[in-house]
C-alpha positions in Angstrom: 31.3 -15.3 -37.9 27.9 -16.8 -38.2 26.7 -17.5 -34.4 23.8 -19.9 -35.9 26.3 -22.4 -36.8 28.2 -22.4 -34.2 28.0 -25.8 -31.7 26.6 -25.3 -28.0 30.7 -25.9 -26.5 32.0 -23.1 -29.9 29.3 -20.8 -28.3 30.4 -21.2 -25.0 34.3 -20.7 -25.4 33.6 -17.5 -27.1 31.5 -16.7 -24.1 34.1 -16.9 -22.0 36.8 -15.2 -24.6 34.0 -11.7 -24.4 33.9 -12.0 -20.8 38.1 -12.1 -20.6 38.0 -9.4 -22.9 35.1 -7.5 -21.1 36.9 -7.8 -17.8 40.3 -6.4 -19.1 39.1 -3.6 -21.6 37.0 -2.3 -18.1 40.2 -2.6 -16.1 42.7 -1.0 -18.7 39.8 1.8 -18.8 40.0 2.4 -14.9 43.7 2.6 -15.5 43.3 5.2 -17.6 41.1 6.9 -16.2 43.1 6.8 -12.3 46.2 8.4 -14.5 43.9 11.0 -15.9 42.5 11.9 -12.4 46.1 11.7 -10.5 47.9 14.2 -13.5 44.7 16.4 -13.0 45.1 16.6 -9.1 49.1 17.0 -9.9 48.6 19.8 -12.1 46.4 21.4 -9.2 49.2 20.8 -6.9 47.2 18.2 -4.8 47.0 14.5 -4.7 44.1 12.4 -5.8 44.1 10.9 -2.0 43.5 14.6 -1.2 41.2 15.3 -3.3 39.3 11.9 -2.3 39.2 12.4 1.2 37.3 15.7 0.4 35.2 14.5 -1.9 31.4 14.0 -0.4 31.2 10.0 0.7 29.2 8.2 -2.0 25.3 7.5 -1.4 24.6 3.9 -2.1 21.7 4.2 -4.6 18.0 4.2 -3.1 16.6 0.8 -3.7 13.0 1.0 -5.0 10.5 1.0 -2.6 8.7 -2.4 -1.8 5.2 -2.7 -3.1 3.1 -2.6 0.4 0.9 -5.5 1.4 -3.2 -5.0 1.9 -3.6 -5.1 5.5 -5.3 -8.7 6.3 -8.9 -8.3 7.5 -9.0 -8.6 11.2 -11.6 -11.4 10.5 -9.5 -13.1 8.5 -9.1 -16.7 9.6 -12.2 -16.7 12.0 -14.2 -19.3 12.1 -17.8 -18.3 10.4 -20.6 -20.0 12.6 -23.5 -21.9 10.7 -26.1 -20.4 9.4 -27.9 -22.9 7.6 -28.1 -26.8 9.0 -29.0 -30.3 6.6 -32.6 -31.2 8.5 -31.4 -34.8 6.5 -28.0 -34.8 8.4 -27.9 -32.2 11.4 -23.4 -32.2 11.4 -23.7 -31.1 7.9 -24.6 -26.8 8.0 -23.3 -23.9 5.5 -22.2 -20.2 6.9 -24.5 -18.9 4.0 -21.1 -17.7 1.9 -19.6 -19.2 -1.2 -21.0 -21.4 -3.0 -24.5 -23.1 -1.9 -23.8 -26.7 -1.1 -26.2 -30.0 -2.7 -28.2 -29.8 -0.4 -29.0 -26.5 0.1 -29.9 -26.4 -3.7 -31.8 -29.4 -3.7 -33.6 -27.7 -0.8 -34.4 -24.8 -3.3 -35.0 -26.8 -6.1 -38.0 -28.8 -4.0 -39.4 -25.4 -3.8 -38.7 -25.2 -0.2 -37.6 -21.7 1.6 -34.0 -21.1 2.6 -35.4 -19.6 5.6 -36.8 -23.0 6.6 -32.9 -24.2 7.3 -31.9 -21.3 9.5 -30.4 -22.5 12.5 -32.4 -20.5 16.0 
């Protein structure tokens, strides 16, 4: 069976045909399996309901541990106050962080100090 030339609807029905055959080779295996386990507990003069209501209770698995978040900065989201103010326009200021606005480096680029903008 070549699965390269197989159609997209072939591929698909013999999808589900593994899944059938999945499911009942896994339930004809527990079968086996419970008759294994009940002639066992026979043979030991017991019942496999006895011997399962003895049995420790099963632990669910531990799930892995979730990866643990920075703590936010407690200034995080605060408002920065101005730093720096536009003599050209007086609304227009920087906080002195990030990147230096336009004006601020056409300020510079004049040959003018930064400490000539600091708002008093």
């Amino acid at each position: 069976m070549n699965l390269s030339e197989m159609s997209v609807p072939e591929l698909r029905r013999l999808q589900g045909k593994l899944e059938t055959e999945i499911r009942r080779r896994d339930e004809t295996a527990r079968r086996d399996v419970l008759k294994q386990f009940k002639k066992i507990a026979a043979e030991h003069g017991v019942s496999l309901d006895e011997v399962l209501a003895d049995a420790p209770a099963k632990s669910a698995p531990k799930a892995a541990p979730k990866p643990r978040r920075k703590a936010a900065s407690p200034a995080k989201g605060k408002r920065v106050p101005m730093k720096y103010r536009n003599p050209e326009d007086p609304k227009a200021g920087w906080t002195g962080r990030g990147r230096k606005p336009r004006w601020v480096e056409a300020w510079l680029e004049a040959g003018k100090s930064l400490d000539e903008l600091l708002i008093k």
